[in-house]
TIMI-2910 file (N, C-alpha, C, CB; in pm, 1 decimal, decimal comma, always signed):
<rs>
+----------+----------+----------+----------+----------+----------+----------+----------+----------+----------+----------+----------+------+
!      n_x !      n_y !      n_z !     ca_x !     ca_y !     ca_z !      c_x !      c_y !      c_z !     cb_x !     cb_y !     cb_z ! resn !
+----------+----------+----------+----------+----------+----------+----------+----------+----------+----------+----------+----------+------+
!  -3585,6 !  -7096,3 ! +10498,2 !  -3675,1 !  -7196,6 ! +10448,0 !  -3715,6 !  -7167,3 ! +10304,5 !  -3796,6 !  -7206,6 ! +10536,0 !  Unk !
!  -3732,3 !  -7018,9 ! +10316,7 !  -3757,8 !  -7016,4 ! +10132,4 !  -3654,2 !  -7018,0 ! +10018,0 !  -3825,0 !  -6885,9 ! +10090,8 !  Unk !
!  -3571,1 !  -7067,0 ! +10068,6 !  -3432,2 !  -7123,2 !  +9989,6 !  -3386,0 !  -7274,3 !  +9972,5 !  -3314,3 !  -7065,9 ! +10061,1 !  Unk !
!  -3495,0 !  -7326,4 !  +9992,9 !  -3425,6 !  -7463,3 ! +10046,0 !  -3626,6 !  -7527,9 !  +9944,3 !  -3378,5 !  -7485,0 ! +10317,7 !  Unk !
!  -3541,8 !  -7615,3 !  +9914,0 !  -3644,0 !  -7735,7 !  +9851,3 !  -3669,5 !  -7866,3 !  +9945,4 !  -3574,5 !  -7798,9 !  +9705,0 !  Unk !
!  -3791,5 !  -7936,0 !  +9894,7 !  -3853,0 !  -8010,2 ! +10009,6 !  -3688,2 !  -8121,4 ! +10020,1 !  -4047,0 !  -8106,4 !  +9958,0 !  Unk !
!  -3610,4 !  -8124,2 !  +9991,3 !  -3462,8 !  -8249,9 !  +9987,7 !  -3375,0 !  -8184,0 ! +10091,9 !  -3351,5 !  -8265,4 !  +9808,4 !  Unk !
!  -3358,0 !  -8061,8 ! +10134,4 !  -3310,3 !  -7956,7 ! +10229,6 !  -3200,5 !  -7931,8 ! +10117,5 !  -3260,3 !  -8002,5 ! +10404,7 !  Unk !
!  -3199,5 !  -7882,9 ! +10000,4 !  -3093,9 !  -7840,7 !  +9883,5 !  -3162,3 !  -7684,0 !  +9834,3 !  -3091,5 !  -7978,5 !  +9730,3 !  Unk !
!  -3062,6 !  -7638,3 !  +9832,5 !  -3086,6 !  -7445,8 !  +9794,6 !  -3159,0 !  -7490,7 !  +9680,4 !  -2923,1 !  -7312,1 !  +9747,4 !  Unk !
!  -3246,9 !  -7393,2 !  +9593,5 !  -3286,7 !  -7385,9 !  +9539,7 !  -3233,3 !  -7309,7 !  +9412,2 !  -3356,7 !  -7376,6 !  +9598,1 !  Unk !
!  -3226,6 !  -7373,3 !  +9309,1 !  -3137,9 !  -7244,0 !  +9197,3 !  -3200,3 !  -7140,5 !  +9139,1 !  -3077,2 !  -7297,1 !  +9064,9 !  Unk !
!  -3133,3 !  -7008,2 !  +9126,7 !  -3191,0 !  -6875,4 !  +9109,5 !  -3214,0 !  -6867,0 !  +8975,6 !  -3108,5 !  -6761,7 !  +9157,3 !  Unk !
!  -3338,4 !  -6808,8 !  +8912,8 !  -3336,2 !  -6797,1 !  +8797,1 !  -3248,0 !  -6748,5 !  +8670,9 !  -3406,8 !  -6758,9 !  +8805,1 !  Unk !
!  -3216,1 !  -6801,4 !  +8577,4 !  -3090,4 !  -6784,4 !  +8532,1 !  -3107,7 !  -6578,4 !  +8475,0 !  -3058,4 !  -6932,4 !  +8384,8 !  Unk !
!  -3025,4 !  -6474,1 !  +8434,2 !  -3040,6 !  -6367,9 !  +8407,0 !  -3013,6 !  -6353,7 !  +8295,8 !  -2997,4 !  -6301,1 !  +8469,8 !  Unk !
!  -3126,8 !  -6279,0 !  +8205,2 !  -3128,1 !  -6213,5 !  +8112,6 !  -3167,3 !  -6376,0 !  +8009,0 !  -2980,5 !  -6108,9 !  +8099,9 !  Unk !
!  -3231,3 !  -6441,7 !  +8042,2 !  -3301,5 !  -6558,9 !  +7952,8 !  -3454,9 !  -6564,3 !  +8013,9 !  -3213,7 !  -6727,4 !  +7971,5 !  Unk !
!  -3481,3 !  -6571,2 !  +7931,7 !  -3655,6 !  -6607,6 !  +7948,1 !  -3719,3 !  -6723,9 !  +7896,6 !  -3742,2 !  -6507,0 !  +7880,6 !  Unk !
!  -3815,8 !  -6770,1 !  +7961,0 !  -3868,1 !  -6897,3 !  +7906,9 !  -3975,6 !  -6855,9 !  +7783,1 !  -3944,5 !  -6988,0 !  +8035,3 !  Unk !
!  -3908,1 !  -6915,4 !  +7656,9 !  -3961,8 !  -6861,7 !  +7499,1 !  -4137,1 !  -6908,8 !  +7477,3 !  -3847,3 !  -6960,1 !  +7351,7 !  Unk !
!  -4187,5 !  -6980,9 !  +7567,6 !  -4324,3 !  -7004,1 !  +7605,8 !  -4403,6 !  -6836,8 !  +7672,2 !  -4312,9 !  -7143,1 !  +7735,6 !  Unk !
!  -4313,9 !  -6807,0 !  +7755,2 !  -4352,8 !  -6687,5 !  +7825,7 !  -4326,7 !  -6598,9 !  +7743,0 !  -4295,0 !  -6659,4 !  +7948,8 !  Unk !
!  -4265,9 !  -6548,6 !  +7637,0 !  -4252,2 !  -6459,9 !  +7574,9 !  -4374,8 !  -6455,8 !  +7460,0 !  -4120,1 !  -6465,3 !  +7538,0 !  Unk !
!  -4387,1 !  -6561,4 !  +7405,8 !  -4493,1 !  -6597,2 !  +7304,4 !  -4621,6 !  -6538,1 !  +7394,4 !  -4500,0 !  -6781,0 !  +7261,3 !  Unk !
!  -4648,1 !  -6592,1 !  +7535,9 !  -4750,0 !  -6539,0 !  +7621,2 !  -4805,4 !  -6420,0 !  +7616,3 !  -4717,4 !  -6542,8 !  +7725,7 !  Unk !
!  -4668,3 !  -6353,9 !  +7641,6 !  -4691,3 !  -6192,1 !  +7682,5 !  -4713,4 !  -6181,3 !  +7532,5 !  -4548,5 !  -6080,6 !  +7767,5 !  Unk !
!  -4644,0 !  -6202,3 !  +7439,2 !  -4702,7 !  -6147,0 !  +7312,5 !  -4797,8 !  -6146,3 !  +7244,8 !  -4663,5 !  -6163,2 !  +7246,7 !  Unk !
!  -4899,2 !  -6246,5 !  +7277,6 !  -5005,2 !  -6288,8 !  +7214,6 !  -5124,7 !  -6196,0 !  +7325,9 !  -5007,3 !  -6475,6 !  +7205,6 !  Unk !
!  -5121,9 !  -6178,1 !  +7444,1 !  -5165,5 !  -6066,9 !  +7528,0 !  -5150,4 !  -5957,9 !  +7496,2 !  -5124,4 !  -6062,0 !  +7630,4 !  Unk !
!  -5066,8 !  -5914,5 !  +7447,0 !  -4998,3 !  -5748,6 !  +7380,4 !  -5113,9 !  -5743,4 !  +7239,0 !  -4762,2 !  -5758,5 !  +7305,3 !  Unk !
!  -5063,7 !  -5838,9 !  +7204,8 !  -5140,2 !  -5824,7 !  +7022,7 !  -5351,8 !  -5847,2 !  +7058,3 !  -5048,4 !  -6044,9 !  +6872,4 !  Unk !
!  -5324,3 !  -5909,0 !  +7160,4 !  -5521,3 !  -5891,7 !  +7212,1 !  -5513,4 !  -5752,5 !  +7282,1 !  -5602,5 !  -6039,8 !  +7364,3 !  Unk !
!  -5473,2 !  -5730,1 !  +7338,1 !  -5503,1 !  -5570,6 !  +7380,9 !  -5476,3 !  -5451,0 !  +7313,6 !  -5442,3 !  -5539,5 !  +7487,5 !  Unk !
!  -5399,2 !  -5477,5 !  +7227,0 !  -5399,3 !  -5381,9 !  +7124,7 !  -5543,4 !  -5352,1 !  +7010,6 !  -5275,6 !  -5429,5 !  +7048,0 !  Unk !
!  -5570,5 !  -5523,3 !  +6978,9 !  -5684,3 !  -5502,9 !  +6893,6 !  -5828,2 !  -5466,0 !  +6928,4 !  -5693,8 !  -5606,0 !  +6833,7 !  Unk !
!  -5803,5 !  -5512,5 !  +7092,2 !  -5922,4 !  -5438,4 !  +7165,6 !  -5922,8 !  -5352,6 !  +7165,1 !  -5952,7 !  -5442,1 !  +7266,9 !  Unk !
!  -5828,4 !  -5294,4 !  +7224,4 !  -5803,7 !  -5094,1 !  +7235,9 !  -5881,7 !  -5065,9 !  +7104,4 !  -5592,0 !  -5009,4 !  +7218,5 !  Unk !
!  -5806,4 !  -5121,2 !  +6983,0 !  -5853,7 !  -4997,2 !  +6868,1 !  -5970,9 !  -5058,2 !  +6861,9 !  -5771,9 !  -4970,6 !  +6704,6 !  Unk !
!  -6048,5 !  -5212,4 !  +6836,9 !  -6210,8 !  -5182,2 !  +6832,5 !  -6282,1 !  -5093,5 !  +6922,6 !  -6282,6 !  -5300,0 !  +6852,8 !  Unk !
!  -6230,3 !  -5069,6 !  +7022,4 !  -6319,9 !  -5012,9 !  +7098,6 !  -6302,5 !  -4932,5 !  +7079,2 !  -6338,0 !  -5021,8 !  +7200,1 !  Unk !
!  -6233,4 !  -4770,9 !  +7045,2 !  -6195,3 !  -4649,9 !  +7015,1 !  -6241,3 !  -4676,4 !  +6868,6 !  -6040,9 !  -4607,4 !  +7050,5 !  Unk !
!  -6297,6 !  -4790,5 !  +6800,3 !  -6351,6 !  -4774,3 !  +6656,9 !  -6507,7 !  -4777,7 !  +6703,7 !  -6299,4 !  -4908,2 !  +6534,4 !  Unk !
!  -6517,2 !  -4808,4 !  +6778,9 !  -6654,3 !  -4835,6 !  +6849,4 !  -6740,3 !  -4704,4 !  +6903,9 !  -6623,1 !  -4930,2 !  +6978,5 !  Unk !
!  -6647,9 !  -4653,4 !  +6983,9 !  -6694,4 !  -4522,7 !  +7036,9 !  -6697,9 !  -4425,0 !  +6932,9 !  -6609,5 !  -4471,9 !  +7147,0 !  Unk !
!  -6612,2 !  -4449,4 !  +6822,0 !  -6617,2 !  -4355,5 !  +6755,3 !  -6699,5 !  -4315,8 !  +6659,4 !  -6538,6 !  -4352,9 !  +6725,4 !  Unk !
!  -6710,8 !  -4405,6 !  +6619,5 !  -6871,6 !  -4446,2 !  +6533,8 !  -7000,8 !  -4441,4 !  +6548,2 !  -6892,1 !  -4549,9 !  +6512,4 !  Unk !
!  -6985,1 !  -4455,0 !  +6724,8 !  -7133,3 !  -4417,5 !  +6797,0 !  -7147,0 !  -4254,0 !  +6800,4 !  -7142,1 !  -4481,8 !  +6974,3 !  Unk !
!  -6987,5 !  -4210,5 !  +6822,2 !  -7061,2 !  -4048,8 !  +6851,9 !  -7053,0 !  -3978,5 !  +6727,2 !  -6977,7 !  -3942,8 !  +6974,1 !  Unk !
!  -6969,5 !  -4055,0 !  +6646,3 !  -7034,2 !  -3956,2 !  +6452,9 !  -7163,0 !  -4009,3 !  +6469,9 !  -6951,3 !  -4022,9 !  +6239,6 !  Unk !
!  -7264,3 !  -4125,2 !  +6461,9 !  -7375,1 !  -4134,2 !  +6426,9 !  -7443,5 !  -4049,9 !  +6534,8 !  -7412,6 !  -4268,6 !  +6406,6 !  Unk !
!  -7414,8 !  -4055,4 !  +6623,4 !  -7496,3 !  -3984,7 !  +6711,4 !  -7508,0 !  -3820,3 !  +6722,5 !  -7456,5 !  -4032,6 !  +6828,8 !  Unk !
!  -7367,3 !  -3754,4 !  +6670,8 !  -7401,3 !  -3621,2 !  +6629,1 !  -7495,1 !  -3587,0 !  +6472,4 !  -7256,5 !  -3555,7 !  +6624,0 !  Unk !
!  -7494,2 !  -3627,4 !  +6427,5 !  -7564,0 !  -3685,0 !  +6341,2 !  -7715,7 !  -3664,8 !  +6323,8 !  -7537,5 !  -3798,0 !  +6360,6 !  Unk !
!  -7776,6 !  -3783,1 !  +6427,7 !  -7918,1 !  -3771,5 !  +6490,3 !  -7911,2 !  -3657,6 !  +6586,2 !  -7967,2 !  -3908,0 !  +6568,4 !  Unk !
!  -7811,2 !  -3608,1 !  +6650,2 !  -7822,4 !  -3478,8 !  +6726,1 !  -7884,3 !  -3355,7 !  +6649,0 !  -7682,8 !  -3439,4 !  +6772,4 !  Unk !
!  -7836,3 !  -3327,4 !  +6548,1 !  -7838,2 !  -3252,5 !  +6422,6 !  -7994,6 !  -3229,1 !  +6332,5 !  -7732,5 !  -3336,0 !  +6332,1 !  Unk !
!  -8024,8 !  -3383,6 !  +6310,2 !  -8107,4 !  -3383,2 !  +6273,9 !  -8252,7 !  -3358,5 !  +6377,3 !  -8081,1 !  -3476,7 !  +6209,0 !  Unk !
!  -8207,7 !  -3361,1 !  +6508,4 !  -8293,3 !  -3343,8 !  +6642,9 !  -8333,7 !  -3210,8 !  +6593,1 !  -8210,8 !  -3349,4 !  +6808,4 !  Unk !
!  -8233,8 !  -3165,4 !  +6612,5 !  -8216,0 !  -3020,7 !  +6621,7 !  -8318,8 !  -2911,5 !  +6473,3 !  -8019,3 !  -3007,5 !  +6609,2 !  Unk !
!  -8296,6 !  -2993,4 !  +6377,0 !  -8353,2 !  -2956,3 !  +6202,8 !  -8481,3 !  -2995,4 !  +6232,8 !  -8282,8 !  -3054,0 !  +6046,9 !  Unk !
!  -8533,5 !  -3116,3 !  +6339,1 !  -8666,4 !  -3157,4 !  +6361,1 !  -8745,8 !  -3043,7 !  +6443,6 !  -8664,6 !  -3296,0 !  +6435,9 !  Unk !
!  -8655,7 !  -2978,8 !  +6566,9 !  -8718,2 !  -2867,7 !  +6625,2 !  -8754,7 !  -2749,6 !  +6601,8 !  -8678,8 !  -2847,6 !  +6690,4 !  Unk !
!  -8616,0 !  -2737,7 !  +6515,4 !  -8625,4 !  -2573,1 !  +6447,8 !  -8748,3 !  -2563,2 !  +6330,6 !  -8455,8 !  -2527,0 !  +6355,3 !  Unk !
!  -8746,9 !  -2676,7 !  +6222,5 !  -8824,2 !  -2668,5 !  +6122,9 !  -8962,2 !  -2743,1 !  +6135,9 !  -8750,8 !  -2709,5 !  +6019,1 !  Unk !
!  -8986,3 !  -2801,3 !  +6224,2 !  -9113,7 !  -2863,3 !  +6249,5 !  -9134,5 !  -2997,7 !  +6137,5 !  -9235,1 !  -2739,7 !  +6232,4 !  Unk !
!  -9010,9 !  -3075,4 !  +6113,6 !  -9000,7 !  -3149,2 !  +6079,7 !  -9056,5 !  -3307,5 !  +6149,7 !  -8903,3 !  -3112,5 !  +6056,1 !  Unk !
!  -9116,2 !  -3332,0 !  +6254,3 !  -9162,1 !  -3470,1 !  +6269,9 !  -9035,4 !  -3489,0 !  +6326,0 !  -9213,3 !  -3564,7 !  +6141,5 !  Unk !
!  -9011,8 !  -3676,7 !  +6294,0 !  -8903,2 !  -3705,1 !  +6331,5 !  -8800,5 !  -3758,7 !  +6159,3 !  -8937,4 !  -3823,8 !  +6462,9 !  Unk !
!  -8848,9 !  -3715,2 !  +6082,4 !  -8803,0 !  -3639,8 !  +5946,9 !  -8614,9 !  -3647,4 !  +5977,9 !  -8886,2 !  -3436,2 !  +5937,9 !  Unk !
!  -8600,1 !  -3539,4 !  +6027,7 !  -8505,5 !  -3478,0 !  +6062,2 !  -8382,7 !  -3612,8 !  +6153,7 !  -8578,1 !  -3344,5 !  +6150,6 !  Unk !
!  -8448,6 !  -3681,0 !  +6236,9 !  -8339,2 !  -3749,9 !  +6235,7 !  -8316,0 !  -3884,3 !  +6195,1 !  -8304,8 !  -3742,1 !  +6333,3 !  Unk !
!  -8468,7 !  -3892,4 !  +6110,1 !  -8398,7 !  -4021,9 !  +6009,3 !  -8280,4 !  -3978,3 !  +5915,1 !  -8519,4 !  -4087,9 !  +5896,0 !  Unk !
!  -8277,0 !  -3836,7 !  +5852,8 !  -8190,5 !  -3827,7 !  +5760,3 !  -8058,2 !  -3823,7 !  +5862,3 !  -8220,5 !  -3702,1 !  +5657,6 !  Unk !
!  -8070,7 !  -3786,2 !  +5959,0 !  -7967,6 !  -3811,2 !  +6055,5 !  -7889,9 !  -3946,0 !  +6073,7 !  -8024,1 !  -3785,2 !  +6170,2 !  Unk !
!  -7970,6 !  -4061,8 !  +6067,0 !  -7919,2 !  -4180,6 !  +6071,2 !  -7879,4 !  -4248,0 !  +5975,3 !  -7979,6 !  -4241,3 !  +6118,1 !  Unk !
!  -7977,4 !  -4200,6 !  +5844,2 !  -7923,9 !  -4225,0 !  +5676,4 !  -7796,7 !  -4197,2 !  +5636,3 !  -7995,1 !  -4141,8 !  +5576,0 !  Unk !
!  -7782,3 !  -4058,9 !  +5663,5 !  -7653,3 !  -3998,6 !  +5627,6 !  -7535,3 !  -4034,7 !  +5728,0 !  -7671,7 !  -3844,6 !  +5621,5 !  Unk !
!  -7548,7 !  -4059,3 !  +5852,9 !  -7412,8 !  -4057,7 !  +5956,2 !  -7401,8 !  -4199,2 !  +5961,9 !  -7426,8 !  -3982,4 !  +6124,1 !  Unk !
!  -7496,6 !  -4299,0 !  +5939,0 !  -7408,0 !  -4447,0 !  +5935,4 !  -7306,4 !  -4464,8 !  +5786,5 !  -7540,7 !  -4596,0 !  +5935,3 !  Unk !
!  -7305,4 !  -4456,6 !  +5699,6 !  -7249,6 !  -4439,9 !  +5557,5 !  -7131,6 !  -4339,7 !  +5614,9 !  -7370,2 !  -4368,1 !  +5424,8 !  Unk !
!  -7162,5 !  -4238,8 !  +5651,4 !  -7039,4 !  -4135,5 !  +5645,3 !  -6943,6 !  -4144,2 !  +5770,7 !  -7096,4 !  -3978,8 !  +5637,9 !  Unk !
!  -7053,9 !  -4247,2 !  +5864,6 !  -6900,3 !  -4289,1 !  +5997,8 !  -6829,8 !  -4415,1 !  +5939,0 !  -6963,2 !  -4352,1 !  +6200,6 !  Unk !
!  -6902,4 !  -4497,5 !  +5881,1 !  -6870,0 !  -4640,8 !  +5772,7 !  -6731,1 !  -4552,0 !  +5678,6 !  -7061,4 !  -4700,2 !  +5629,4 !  Unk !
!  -6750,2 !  -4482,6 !  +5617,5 !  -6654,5 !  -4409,3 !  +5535,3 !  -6503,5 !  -4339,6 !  +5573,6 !  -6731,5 !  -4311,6 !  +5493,6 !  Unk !
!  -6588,1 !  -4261,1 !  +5699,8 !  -6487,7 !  -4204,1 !  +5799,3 !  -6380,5 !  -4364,7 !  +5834,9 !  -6593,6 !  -4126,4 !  +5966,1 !  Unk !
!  -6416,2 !  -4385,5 !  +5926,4 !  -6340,3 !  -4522,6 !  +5975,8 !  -6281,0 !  -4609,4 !  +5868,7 !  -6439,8 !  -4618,0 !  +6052,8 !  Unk !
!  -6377,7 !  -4620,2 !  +5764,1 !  -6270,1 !  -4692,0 !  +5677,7 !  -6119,6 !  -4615,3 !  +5647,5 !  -6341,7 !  -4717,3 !  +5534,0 !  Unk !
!  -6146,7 !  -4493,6 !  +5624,7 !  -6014,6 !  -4395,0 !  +5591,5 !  -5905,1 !  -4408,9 !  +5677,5 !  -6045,5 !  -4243,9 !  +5599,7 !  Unk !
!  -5963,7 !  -4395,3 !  +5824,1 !  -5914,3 !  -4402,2 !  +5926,6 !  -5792,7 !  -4458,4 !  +5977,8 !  -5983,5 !  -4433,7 !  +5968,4 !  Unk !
!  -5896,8 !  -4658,7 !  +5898,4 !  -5775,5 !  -4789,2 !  +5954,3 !  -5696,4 !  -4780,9 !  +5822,6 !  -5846,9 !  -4986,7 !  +5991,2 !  Unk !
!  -5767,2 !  -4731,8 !  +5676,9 !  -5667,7 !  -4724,3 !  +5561,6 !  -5508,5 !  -4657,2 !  +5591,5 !  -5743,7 !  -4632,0 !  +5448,1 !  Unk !
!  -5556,0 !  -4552,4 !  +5647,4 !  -5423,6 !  -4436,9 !  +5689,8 !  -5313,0 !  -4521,2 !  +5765,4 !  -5479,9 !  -4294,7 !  +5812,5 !  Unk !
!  -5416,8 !  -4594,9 !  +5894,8 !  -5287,0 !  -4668,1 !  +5944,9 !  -5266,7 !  -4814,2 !  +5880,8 !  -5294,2 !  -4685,1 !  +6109,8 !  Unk !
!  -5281,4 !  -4837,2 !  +5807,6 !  -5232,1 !  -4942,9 !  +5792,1 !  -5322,8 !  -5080,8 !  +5821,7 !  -5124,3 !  -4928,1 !  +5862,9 !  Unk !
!  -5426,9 !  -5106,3 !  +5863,2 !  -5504,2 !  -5180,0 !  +5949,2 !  -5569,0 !  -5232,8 !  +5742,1 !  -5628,5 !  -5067,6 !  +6114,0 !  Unk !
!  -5603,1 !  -5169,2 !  +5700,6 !  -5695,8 !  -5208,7 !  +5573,1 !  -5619,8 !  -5215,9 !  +5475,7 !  -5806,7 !  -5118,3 !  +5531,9 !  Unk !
+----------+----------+----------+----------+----------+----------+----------+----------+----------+----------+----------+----------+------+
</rs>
């Protein structure tokens, strides 16, 4: 029965090694979104944990030196600019900028 169409005529097998050029465009345009996701998001994470070692750092300059919270504003001053910098280099290297 799963060979046979509602006329009682076989059904023809998909032809080999051709693809429908709609479906290819498909998968490709899926490939090229998951790719650009992947890297925002690995640009994403990455940026959170430079800024965040960063304010770690400056946690740390706040405890030791009795700095207030002193210590991790310069933490956030300095590591957004220098993960901004970092990452720009980053996508420069590959090619992305």
């Amino acid at each position: 029965m799963s060979a046979e169409v509602s006329g009682g005529k076989p059904s023809k097998p998909a032809p080999q090694g051709r693809k429908d050029p709609w479906q290819q465009d498909k998968h490709e345009g899926v490939r090229q979104a998951m790719k650009a996701f992947s890297m925002l998001g690995g640009v994403g994470v990455y940026f959170v944990v430079f800024v965040g070692i960063c304010v770690f750092l400056g946690y740390e300059a706040d405890e030791a030196f009795g700095l207030g919270h002193t210590g991790r504003l310069i933490g956030i001053v300095f590591g957004f600019p220098a993960a901004m910098y970092s990452l720009y280099r980053q996508l420069k290297k590959g090619g992305l900028v």
